[in-house]
C-alpha positions, 0 to 999 in steps of 0.5 A: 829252793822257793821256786822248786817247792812252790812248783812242787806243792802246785804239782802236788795240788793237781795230782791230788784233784786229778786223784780224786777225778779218778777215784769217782771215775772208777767207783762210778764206772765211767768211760769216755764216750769214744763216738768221736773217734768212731765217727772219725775213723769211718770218715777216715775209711770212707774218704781215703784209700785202704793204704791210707786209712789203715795207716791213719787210724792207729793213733785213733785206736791209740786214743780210743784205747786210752779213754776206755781206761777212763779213770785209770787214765787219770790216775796215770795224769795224777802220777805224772803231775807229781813226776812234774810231766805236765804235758803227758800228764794233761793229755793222759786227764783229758783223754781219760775224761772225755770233756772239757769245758768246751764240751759242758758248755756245748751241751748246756746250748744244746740242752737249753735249744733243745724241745725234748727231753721226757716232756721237758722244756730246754731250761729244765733239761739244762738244770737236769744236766748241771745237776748231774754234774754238781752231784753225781761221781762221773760228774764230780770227777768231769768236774775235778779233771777239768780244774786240774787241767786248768790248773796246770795250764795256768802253772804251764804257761807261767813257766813258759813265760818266765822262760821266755823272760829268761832267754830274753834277759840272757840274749840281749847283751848278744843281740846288742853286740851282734848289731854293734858289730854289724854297724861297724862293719858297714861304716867301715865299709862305707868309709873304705868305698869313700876312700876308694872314690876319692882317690880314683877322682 
């Protein structure tokens, strides 16, 4: 019962980060940048043949699809946490995001190498987008979504590890008597060669 009520209030704890991603999604209006999958996609057409790419592009449009929801994506992911659907919860927040650490991070050395920027040098460009992050919707929902994911895979991958300890707790004694038979019947083999030889000398 302790387990199902500490799991349930971790659900419960990222569902409610991921609603207020969404709820800062929607009242900014923000929408994933779908570049990716465009550039992807004309990749895609240009380097395979029509019968392949019509193909290969569905899931590309799938996906574009669901990040132009945006923050109606997210909220999907939050209700999902809370059904205790990790995975599709998570792909739901991610796609409907758009970013994720790695692409902040991106962006920071991109900014900070880069000469433009109005005038501006990179540290300033950099400081630019970090408060952009810290004080606007879209980038209080980035923000948000991202620790929910994160918070998720934490909890995800405690599960996995205690099933994993599970499963080999369980398995052991029948891997022990699988190898104990497979012992006996080699020296029982061994034994019945042995006699075989001797009695032919």
């Amino acid at each position: 019962m302790v387990g199902v009520a500490t799991l349930f209030t971790r659900n419960k704890i990222a569902a409610a980060l991921a609603l207020v991603s969404a709820v800062l999604f929607i009242v900014s209006g923000y929408r994933a940048n779908v570049g990716i999958y465009r550039a992807i996609e004309s990749g895609i057409q240009h380097y395979t043949t029509k019968e392949v790419w019509q193909v290969a592009i569905i899931p590309l449009d799938i996906l574009a699809l669901i990040a132009q929801l945006g923050g109606f994506a997210v909220l999907a992911g939050a209700f999902l946490f809370l059904k205790n659907h990790i995975t599709t919860g998570k792909f739901l927040v991610m796609v409907g995001t758009g970013q994720g650490v790695i692409t902040i991070v991106a962006t920071l050395i991109l900014e900070l190498i880069s000469k433009g920027g109005g005038g501006e040098g990179g540290v300033a460009s950099a400081s630019n987008y970090i408060f952009w992050l810290a004080t606007s919707a879209a980038g209080l929902g980035i923000l948000f979504s991202i620790i929910a994911t994160m918070w998720q895979s934490r909890r995800f991958h405690h599960q996995r590890q205690r099933a994993k300890e599970t499963r080999q707790s369980t398995t052991w004694p029948i891997w022990i008597s699988e190898h104990f038979e497979a012992s006996c019947s080699t020296v029982q083999s061994s034994l019945l060669i042995g006699l075989i030889s001797l009695s032919s000398s």
